[in-house]
N, CA, C and O atoms as a GROMACS GRO file, in nm:
protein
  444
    1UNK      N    1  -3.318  16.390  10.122
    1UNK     CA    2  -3.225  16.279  10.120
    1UNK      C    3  -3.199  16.233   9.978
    1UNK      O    4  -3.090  16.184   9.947
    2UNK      N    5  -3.301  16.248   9.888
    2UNK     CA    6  -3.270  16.187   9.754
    2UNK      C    7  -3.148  16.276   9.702
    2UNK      O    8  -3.063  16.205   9.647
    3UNK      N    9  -3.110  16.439   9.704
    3UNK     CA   10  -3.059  16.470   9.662
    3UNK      C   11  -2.905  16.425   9.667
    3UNK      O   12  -2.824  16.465   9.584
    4UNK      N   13  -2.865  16.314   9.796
    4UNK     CA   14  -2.766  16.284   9.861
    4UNK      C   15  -2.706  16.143   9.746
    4UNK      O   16  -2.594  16.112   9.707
    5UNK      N   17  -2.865  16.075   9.718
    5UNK     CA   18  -2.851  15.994   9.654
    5UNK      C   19  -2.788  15.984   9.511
    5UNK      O   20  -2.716  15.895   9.464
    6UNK      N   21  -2.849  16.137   9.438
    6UNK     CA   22  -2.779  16.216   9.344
    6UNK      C   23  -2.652  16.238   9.316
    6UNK      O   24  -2.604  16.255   9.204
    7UNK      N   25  -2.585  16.237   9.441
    7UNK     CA   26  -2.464  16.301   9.414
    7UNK      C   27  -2.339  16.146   9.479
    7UNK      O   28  -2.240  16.099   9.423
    8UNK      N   29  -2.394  16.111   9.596
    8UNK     CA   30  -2.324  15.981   9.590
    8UNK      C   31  -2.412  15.840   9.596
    8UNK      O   32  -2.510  15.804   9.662
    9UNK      N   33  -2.326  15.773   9.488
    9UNK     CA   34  -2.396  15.691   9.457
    9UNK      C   35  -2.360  15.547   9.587
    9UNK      O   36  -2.392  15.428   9.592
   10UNK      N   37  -2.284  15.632   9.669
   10UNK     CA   38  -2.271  15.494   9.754
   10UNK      C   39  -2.255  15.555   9.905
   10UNK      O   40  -2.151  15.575   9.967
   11UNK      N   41  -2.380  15.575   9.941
   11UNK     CA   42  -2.408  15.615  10.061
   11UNK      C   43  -2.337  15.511  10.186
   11UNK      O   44  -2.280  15.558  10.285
   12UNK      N   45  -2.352  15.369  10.160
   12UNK     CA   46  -2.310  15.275  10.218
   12UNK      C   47  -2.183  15.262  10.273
   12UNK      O   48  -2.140  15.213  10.377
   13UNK      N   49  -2.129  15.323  10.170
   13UNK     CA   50  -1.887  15.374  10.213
   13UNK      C   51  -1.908  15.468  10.328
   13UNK      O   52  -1.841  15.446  10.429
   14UNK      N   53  -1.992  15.574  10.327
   14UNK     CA   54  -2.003  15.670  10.382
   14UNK      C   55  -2.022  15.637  10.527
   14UNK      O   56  -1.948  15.660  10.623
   15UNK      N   57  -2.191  15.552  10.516
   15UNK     CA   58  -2.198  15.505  10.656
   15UNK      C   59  -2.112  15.423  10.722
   15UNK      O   60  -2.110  15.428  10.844
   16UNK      N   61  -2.043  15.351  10.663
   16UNK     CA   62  -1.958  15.244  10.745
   16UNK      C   63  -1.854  15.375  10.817
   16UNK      O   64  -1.826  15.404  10.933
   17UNK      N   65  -1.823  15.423  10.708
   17UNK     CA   66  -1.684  15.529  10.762
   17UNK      C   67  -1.725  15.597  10.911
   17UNK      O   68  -1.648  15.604  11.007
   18UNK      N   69  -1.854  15.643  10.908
   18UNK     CA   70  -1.935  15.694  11.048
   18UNK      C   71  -1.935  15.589  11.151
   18UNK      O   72  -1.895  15.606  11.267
   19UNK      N   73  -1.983  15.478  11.102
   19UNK     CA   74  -1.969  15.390  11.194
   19UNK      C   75  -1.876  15.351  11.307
   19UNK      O   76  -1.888  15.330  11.428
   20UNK      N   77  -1.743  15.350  11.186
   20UNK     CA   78  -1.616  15.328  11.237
   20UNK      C   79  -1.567  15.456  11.313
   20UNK      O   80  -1.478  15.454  11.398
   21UNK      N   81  -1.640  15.573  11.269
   21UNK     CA   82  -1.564  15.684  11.362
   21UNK      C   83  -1.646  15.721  11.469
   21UNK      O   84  -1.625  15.830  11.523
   22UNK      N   85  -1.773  15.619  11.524
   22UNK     CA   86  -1.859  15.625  11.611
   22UNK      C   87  -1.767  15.612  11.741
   22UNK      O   88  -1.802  15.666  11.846
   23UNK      N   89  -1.678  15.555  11.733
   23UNK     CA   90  -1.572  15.481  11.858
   23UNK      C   91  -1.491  15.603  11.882
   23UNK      O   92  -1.428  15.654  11.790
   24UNK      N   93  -1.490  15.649  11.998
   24UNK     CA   94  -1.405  15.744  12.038
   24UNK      C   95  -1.261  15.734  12.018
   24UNK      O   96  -1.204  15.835  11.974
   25UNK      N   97  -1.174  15.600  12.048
   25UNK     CA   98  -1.078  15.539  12.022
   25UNK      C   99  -1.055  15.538  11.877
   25UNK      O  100  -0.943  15.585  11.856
   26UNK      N  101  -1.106  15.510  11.786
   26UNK     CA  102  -1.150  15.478  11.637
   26UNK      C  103  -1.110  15.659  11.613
   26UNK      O  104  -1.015  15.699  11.546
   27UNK      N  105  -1.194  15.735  11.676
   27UNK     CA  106  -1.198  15.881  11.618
   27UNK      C  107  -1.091  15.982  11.654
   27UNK      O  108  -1.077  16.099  11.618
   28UNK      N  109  -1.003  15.892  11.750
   28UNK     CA  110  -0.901  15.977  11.827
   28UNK      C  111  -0.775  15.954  11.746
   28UNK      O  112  -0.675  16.025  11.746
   29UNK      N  113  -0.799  15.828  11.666
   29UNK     CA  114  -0.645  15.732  11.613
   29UNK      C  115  -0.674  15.827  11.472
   29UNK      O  116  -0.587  15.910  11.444
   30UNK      N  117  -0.811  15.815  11.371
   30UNK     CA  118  -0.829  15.866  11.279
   30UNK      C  119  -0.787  15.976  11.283
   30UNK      O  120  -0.708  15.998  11.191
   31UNK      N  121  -0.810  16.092  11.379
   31UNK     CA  122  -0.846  16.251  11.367
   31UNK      C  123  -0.647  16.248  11.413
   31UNK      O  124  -0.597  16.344  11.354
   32UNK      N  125  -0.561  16.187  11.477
   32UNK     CA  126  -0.416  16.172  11.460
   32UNK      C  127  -0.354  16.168  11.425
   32UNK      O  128  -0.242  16.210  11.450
   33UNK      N  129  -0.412  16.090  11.308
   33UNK     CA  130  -0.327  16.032  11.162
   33UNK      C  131  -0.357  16.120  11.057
   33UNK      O  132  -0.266  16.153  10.981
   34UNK      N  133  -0.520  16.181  11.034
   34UNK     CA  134  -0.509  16.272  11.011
   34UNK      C  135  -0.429  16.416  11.006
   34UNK      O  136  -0.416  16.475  10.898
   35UNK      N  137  -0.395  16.450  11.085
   35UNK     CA  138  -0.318  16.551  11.179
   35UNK      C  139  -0.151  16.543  11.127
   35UNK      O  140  -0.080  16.634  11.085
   36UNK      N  141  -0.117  16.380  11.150
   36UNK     CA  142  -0.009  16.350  11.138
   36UNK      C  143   0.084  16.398  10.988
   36UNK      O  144   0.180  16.472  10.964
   37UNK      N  145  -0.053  16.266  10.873
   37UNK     CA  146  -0.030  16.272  10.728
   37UNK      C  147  -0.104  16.342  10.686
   37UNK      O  148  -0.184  16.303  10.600
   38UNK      N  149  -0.101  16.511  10.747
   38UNK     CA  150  -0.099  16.590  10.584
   38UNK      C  151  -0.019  16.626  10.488
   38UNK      O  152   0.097  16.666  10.484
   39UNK      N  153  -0.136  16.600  10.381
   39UNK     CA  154  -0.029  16.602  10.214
   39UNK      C  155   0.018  16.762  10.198
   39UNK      O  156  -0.062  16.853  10.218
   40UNK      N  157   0.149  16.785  10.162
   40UNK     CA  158   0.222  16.908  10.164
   40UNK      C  159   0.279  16.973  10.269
   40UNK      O  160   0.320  17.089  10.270
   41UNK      N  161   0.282  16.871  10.381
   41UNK     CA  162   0.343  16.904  10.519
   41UNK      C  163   0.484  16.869  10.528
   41UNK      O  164   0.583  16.927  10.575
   42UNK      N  165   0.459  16.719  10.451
   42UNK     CA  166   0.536  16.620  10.472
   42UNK      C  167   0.589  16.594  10.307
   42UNK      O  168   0.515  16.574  10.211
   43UNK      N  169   0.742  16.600  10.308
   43UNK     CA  170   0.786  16.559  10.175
   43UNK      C  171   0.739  16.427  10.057
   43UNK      O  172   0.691  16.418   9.944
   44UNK      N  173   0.788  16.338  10.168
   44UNK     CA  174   0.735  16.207  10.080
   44UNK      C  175   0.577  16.143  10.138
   44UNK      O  176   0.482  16.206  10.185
   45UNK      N  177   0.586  16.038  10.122
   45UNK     CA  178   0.451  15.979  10.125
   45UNK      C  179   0.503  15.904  10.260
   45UNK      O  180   0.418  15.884  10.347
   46UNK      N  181   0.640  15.859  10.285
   46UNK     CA  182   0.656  15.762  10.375
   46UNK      C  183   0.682  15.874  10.467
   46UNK      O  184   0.744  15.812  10.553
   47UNK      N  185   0.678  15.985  10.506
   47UNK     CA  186   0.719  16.064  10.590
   47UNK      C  187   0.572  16.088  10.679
   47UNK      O  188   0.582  16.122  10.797
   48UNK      N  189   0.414  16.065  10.606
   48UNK     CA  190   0.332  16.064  10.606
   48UNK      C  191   0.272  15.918  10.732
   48UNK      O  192   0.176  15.919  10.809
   49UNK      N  193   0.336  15.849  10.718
   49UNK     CA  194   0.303  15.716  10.766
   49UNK      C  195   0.367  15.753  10.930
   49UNK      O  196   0.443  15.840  10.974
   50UNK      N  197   0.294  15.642  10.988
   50UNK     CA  198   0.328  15.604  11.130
   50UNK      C  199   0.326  15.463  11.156
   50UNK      O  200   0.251  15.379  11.106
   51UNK      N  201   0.424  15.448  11.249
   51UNK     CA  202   0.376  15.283  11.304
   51UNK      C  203   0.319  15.300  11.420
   51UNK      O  204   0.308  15.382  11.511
   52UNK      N  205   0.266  15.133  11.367
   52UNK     CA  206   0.148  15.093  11.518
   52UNK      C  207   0.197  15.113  11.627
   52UNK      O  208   0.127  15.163  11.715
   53UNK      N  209   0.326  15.081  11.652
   53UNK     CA  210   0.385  15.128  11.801
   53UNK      C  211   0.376  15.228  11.831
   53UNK      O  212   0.329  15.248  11.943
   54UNK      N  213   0.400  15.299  11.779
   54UNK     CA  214   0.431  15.500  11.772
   54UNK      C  215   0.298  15.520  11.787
   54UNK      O  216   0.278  15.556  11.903
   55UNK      N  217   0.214  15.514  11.736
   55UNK     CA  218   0.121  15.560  11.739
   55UNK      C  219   0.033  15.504  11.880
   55UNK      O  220  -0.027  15.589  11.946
   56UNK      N  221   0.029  15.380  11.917
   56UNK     CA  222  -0.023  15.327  12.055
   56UNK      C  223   0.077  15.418  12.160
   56UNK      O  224   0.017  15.438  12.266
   57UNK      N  225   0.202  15.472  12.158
   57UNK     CA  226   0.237  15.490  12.276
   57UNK      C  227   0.210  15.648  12.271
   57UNK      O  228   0.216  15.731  12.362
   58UNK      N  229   0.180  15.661  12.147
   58UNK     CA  230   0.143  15.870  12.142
   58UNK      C  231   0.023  15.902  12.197
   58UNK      O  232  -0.005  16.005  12.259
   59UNK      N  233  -0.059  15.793  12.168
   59UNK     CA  234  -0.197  15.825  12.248
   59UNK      C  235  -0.216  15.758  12.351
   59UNK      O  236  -0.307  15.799  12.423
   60UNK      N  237  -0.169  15.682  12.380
   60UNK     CA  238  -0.128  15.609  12.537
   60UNK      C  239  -0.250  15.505  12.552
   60UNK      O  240  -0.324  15.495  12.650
   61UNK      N  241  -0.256  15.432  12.437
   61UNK     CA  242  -0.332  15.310  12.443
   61UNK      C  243  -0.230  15.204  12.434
   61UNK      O  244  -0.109  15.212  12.413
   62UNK      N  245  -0.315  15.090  12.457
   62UNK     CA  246  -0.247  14.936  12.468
   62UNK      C  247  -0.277  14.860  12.355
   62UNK      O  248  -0.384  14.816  12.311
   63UNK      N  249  -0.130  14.852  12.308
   63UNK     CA  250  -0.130  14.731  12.161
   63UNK      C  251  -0.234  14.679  12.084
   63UNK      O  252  -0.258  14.683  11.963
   64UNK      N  253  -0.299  14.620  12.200
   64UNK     CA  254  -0.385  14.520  12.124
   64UNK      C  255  -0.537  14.602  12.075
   64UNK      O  256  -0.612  14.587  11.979
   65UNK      N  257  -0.537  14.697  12.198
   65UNK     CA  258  -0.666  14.818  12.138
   65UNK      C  259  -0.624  14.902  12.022
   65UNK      O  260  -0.700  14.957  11.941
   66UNK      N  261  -0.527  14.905  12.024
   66UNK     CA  262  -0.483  14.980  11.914
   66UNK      C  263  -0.488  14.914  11.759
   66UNK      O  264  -0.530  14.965  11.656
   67UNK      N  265  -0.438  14.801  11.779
   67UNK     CA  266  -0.476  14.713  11.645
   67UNK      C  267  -0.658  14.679  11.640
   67UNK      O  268  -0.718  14.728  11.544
   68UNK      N  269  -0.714  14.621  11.713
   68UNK     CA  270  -0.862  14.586  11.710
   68UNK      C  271  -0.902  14.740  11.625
   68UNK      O  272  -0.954  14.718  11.516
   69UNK      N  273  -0.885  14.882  11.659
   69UNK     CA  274  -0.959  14.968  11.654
   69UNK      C  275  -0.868  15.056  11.439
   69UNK      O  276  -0.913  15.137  11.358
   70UNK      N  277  -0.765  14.993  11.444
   70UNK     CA  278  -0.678  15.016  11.316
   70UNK      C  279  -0.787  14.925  11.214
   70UNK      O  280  -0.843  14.974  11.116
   71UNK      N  281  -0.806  14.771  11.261
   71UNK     CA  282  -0.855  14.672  11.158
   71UNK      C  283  -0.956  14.749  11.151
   71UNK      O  284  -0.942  14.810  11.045
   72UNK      N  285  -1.080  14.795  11.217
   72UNK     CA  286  -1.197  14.866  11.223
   72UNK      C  287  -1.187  14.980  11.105
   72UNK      O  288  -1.259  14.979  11.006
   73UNK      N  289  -1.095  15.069  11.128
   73UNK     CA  290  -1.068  15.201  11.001
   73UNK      C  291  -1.018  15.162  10.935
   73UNK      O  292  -0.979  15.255  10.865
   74UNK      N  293  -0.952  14.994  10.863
   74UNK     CA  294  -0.880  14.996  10.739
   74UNK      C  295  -1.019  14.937  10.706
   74UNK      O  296  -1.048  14.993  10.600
   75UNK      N  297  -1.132  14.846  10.742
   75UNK     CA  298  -1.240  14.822  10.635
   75UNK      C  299  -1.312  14.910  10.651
   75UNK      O  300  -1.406  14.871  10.582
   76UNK      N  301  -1.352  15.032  10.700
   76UNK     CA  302  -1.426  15.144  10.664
   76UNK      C  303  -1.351  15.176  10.536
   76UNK      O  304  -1.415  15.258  10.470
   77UNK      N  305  -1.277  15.152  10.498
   77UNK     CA  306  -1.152  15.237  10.412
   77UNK      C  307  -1.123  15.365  10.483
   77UNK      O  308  -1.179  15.453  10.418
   78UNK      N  309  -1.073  15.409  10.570
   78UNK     CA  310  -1.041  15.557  10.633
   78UNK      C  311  -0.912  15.544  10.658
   78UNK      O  312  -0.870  15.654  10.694
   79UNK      N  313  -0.803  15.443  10.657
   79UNK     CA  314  -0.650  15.437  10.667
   79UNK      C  315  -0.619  15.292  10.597
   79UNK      O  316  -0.688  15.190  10.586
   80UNK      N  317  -0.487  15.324  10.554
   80UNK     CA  318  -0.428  15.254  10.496
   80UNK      C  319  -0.357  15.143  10.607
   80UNK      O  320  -0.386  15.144  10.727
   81UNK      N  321  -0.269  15.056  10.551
   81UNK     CA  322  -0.216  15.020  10.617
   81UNK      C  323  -0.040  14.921  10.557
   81UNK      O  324  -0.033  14.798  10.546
   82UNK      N  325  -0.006  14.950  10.548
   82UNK     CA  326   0.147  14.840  10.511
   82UNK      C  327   0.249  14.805  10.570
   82UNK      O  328   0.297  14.907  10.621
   83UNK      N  329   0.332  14.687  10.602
   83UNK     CA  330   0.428  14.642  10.629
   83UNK      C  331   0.496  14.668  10.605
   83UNK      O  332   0.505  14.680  10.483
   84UNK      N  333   0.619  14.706  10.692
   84UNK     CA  334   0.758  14.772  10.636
   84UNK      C  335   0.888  14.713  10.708
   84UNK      O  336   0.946  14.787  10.787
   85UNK      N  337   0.936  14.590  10.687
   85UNK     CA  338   1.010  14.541  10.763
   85UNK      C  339   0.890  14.482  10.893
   85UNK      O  340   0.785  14.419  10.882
   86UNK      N  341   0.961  14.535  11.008
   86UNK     CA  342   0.906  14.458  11.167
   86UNK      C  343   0.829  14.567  11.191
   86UNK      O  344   0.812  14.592  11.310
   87UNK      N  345   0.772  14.647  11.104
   87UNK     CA  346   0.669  14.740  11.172
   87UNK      C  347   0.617  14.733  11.042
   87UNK      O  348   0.651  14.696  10.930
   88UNK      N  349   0.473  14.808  11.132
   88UNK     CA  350   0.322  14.819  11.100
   88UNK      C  351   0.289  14.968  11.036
   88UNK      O  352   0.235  15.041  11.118
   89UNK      N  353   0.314  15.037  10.886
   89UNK     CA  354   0.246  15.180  10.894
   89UNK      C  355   0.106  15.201  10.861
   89UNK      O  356   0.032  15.140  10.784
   90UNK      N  357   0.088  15.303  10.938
   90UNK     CA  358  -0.070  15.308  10.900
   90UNK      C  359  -0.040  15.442  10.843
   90UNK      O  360   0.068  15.499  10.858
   91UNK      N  361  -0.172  15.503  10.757
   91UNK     CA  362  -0.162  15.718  10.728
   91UNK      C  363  -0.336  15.723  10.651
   91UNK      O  364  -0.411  15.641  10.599
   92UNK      N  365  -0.339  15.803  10.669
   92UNK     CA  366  -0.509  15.820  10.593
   92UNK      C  367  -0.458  15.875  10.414
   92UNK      O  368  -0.378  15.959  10.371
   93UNK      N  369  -0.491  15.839  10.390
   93UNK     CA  370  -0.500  15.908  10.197
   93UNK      C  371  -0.554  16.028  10.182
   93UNK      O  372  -0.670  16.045  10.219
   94UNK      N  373  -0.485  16.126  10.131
   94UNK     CA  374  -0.528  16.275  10.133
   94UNK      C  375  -0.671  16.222  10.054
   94UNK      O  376  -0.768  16.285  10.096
   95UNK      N  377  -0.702  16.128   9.955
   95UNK     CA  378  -0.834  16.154   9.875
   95UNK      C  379  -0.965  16.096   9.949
   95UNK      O  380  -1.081  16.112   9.911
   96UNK      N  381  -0.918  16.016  10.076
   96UNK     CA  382  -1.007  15.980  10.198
   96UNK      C  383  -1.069  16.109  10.288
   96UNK      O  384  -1.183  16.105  10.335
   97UNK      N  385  -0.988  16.210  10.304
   97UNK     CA  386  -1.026  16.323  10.334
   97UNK      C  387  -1.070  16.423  10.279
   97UNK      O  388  -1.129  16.512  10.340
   98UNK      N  389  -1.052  16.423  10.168
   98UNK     CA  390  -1.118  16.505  10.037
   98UNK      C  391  -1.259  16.444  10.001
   98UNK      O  392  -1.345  16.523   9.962
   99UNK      N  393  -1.284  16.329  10.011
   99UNK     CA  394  -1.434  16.277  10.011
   99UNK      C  395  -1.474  16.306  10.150
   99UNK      O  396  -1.560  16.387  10.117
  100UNK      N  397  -1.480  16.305  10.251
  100UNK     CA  398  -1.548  16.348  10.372
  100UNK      C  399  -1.536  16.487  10.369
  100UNK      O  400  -1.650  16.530  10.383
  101UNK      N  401  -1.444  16.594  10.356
  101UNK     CA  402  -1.486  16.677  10.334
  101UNK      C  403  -1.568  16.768  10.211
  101UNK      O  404  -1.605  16.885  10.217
  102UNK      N  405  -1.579  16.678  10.110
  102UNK     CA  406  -1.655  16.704   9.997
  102UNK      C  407  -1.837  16.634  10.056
  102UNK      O  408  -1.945  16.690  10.038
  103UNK      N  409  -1.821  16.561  10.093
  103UNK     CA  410  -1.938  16.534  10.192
  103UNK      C  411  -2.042  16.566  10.275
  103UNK      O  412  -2.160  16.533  10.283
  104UNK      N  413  -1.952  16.658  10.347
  104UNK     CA  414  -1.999  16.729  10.457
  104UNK      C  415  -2.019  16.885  10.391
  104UNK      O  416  -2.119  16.942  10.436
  105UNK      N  417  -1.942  16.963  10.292
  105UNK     CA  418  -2.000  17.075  10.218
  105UNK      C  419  -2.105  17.032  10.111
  105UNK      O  420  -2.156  17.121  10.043
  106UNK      N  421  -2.136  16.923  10.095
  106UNK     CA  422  -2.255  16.939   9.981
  106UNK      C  423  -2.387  16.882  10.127
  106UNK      O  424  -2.498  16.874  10.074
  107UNK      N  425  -2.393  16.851  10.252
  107UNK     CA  426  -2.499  16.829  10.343
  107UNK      C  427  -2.500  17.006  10.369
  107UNK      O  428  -2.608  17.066  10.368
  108UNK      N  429  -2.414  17.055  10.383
  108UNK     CA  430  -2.399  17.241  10.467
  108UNK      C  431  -2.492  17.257  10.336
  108UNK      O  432  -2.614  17.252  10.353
  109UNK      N  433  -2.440  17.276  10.208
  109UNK     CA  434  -2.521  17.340  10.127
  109UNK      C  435  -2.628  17.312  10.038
  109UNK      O  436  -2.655  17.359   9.927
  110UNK      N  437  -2.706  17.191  10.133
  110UNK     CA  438  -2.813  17.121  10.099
  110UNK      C  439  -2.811  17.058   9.947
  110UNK      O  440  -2.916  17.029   9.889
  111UNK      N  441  -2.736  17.048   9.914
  111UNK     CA  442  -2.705  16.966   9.748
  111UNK      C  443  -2.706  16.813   9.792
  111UNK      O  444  -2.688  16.724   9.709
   0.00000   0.00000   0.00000
């Protein structure tokens, strides 16, 4: 474990982020948006984004679960979130996924 300590110095970002993706709901919206906003898929950055509506009726949850479980992954830091007019976008940050997966190859290769 110390070696973990070595390499990030803030184990604490990490766990919350687990935390927050402990929720099936939480891990279904993340692993979506994921999916949704990948970088080089999508031209711009706003092409990347979704709204809260869109996104509650794609996975066929209800509004208000859908926001409770958004506030949850914007203080993990795992999605963004901004106002755009009368809607809500949310998108994950390609460098949010580049630390979890930089994460998870230095646990595989015991570093």
């Amino acid at each position: 474990m110390s070696n973990y300590k070595n390499d990030y110095s803030n184990l604490n970002q990490f766990s919350e982020m687990f935390k927050a993706l402990s929720n099936a709901y939480r891990l279904e919206i993340f692993l979506y948006l994921a999916d949704y906003c990948r970088p080089g898929e999508m031209s711009t950055e706003e092409e990347m984004r979704v709204s809260v509506g869109e996104l509650g009726s794609g996975l066929g949850i209800a509004p208000s679960t859908v926001s409770h479980h958004l506030k949850e992954l914007r203080h993990a830091h795992l999605i963004r979130m901004e106002r755009n007019g009368k809607n809500i976008e949310c998108w994950v940050e390609p460098d949010t996924l580049d630390q979890l997966i930089t994460f998870f190859k230095h646990a595989k290769e015991g570093n």
